[in-house]
N, CA, C and O of each residue as an XYZ file, in Angstrom:
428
protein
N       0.844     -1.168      0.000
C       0.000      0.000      0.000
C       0.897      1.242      0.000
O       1.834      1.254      0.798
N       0.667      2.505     -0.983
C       1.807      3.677     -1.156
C       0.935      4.138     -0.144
O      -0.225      3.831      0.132
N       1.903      5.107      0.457
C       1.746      5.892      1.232
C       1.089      7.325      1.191
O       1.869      8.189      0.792
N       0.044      7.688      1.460
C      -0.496      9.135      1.259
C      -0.447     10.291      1.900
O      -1.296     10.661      2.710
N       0.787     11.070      1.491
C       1.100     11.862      2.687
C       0.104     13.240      2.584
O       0.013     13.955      1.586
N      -0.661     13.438      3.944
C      -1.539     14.272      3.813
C      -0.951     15.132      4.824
O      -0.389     14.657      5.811
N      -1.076     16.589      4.584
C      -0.015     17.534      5.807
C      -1.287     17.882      6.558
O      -2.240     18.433      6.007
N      -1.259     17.498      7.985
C      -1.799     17.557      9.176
C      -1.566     18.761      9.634
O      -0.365     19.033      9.665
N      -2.608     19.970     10.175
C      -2.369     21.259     10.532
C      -2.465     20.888     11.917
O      -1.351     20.815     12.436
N      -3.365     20.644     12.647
C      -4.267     20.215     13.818
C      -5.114     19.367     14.283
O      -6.216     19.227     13.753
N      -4.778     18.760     15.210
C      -5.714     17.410     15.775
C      -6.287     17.369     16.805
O      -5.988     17.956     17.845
N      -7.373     16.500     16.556
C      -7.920     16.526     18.724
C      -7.417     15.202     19.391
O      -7.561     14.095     18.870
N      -6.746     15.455     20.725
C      -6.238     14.086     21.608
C      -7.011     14.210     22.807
O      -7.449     15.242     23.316
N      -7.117     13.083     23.173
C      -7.866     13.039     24.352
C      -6.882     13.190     25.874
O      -5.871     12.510     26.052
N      -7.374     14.151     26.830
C      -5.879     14.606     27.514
C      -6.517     14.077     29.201
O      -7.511     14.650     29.646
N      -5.953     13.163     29.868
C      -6.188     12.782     31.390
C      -5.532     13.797     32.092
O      -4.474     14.272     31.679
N      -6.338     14.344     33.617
C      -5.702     15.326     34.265
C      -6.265     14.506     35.429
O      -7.346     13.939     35.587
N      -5.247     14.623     36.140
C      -5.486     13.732     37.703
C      -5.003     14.307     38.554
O      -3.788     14.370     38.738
N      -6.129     15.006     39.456
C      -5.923     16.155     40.323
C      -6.148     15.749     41.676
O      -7.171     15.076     41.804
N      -5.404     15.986     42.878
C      -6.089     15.769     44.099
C      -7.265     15.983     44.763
O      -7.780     17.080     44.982
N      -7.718     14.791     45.111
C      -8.996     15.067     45.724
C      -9.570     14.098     46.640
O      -9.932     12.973     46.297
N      -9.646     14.599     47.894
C      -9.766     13.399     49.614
C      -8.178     12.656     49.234
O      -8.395     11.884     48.299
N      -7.086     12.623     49.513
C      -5.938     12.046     49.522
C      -6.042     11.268     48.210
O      -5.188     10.390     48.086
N      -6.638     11.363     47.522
C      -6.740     10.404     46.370
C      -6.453     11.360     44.394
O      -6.529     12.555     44.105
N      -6.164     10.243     43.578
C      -6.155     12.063     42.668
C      -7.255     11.097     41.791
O      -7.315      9.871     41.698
N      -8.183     12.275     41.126
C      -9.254     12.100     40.222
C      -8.834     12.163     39.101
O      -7.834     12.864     38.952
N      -9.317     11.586     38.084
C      -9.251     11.670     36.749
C     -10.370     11.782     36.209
O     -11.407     11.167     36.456
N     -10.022     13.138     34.931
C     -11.216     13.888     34.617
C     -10.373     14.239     33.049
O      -9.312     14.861     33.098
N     -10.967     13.768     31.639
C     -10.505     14.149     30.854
C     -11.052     15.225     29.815
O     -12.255     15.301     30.064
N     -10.793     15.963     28.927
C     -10.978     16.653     27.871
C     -10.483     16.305     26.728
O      -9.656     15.439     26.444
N     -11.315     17.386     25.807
C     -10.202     17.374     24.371
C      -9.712     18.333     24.272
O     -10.302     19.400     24.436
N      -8.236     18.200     23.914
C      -7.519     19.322     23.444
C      -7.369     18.736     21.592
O      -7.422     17.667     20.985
N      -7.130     20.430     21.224
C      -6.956     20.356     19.456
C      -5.494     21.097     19.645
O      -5.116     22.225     19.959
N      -5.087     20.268     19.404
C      -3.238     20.515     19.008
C      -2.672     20.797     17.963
O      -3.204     20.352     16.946
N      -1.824     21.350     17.853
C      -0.940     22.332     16.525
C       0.239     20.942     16.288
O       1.031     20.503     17.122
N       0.011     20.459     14.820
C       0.984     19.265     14.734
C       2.311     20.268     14.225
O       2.375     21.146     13.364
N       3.243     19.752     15.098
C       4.682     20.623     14.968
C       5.555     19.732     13.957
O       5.225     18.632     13.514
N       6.751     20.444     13.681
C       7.530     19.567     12.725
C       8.495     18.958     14.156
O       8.242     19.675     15.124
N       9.431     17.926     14.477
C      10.578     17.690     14.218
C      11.230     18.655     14.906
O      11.136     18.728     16.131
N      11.941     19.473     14.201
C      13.007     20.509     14.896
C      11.830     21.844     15.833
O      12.104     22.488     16.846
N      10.861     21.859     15.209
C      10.022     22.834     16.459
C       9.376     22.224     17.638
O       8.743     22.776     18.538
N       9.739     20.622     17.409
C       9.338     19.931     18.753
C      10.507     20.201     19.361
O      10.539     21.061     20.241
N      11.379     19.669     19.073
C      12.609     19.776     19.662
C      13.170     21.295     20.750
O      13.836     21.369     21.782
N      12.505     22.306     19.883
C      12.939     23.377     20.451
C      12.135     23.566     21.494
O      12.611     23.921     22.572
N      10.773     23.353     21.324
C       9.347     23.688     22.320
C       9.972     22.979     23.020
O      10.633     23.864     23.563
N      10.367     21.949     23.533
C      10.861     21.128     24.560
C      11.703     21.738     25.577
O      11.448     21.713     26.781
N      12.837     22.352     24.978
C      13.938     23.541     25.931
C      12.984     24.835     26.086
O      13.539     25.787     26.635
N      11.922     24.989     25.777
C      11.501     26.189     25.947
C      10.645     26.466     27.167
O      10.178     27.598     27.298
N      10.410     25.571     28.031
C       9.623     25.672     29.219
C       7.988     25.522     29.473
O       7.217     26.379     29.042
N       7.730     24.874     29.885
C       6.469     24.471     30.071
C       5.298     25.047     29.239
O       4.706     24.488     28.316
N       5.099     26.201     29.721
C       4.153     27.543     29.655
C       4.139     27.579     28.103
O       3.220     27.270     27.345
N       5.689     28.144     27.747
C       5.404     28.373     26.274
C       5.370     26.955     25.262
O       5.353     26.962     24.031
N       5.366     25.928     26.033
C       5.419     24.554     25.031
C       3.520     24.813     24.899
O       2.974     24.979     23.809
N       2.797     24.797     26.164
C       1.718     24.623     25.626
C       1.257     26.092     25.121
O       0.563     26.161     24.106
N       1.540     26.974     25.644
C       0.771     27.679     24.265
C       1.104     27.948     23.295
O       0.712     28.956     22.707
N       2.322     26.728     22.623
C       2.648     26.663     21.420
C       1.526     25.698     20.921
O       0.755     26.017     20.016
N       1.494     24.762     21.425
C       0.789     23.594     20.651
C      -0.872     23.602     20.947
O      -1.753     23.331     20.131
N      -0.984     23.869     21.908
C      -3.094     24.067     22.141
C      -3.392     24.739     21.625
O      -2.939     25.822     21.995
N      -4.403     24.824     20.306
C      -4.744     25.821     20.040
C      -6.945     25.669     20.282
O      -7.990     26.223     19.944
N      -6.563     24.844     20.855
C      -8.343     24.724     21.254
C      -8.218     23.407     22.294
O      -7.300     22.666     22.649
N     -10.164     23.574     22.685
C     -10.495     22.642     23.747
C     -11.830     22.259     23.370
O     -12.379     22.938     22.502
N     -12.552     21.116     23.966
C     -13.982     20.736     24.359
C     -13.871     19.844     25.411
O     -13.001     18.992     25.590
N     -14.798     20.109     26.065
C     -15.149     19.207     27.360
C     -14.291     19.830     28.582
O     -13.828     19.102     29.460
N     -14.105     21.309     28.569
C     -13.982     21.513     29.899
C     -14.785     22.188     30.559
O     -15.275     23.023     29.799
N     -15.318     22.310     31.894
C     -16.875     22.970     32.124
C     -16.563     23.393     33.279
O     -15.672     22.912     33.979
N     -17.301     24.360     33.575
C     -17.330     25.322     34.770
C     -17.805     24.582     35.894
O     -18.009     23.371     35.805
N     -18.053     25.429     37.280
C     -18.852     24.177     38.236
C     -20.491     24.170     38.391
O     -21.302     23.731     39.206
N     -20.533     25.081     36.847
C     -22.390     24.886     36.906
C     -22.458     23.741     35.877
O     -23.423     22.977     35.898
N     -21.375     23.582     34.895
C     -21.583     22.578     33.958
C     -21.239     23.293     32.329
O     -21.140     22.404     31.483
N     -21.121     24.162     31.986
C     -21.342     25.298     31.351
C     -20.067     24.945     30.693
O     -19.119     24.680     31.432
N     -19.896     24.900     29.352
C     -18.830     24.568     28.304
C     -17.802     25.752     28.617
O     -18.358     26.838     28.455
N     -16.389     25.872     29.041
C     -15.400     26.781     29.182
C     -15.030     26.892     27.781
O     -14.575     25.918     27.181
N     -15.211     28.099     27.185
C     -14.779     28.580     26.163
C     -13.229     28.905     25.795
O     -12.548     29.780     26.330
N     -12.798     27.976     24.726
C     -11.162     28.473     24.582
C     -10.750     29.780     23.890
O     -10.775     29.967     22.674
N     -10.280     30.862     25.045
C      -9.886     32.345     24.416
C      -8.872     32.546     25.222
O      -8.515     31.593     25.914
N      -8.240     33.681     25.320
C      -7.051     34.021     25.549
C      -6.975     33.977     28.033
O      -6.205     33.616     28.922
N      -8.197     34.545     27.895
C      -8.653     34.981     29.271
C      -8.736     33.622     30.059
O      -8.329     33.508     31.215
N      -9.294     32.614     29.336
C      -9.630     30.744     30.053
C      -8.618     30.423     30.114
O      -8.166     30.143     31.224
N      -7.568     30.288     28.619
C      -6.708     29.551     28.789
C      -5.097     30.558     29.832
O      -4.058     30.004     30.191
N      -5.412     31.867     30.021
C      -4.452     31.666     31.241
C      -4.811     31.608     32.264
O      -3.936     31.784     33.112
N      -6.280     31.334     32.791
C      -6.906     30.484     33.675
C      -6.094     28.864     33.780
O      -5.472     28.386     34.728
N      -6.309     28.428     32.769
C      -6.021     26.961     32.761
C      -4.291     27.163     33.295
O      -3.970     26.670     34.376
N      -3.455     27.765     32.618
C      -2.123     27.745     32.906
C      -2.056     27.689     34.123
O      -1.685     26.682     34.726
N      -2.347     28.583     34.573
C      -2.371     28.435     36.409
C      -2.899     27.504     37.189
O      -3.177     27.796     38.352
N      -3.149     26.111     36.649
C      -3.187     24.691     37.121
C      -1.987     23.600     36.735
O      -1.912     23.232     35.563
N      -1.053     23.086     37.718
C      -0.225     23.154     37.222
C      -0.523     21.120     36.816
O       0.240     20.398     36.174
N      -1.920     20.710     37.498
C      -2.166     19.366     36.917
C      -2.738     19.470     35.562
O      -2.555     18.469     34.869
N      -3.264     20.258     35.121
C      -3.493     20.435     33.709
C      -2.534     20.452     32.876
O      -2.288     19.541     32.085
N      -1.823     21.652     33.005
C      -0.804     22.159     32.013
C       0.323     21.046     31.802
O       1.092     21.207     30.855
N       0.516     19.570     32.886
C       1.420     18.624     32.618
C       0.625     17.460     32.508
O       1.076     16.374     32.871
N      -0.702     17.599     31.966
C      -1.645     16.414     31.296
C      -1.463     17.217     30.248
O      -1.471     16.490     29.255
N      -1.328     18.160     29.985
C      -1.261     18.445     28.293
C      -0.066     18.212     27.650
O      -0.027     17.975     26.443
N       0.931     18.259     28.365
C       2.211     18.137     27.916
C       2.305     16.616     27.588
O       2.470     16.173     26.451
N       2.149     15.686     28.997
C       2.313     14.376     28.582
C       1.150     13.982     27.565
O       1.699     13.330     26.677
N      -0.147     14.083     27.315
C      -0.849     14.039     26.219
C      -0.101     14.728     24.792
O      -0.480     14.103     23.801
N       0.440     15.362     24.597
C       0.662     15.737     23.348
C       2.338     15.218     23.310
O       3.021     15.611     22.364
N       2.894     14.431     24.247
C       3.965     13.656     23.746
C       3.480     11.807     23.703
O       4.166     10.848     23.350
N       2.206     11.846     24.157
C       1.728     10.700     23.653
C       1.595     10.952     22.544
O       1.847      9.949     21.876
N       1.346     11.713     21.995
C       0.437     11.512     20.444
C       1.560     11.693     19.326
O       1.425     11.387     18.141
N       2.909     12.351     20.033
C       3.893     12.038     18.960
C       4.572     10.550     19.091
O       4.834      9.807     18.146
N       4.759     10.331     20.259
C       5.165      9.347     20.548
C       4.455      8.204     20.012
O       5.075      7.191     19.687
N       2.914      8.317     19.871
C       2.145      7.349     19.494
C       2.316      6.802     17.860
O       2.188      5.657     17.427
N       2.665      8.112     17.112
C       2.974      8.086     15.730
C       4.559      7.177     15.350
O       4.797      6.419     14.410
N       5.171      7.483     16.139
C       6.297      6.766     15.551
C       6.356      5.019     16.116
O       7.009      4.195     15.476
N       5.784      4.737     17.049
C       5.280      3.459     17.650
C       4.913      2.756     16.926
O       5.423      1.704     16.539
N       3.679      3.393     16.553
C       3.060      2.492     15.330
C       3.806      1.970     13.841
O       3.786      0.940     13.168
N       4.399      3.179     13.767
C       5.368      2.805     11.959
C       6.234      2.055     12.346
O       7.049      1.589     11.550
């Protein structure tokens, strides 16, 4: 079978965040839509520190909700809400090195 190379802008992964709660940590997931990077701009996002790795690569969300239930809208104001969780911001990280990681696994 030839191969069909189709150039991937952005994808949705499914991202686990496991937060403390009663001595125990919960798991509660979302979707994030991720910016597919090349290669050498992974590489660099990597030395570049947490913060700016993900707001290199998130460029959207679904399924995160307020505590009435209420869909959190992805804009500039939420997501440095979200930054300032620091169990989120390293479920996104390890989620979006699953999903590279997941790609070369498979081939």
């Amino acid at each position: 079978m030839a191969l069909v190379f189709k150039k991937v802008t952005e994808y949705d992964w499914e991202v686990t965040v496991q937060s403390p709660e009663k001595s125990k940590f919960k798991k509660e997931t979302f979707t994030a839509k991720f910016k597919n990077v090349g290669r050498k701009a992974f590489a660099d996002l990597i030395e570049s520190g947490d913060e700016n790795f993900v707001r290199s690569v998130l460029v959207g969300w679904s399924g995160i909700k307020d505590e009435e239930g209420n869909e959190i809208p992805f804009d500039e104001d939420n997501l440095e809400a979200i930054m300032e969780n620091h169990y989120i911001v390293q479920a996104i990280i390890v989620a979006y090195g699953e999903s590279m990681k997941g790609a070369s696994e498979k081939n």
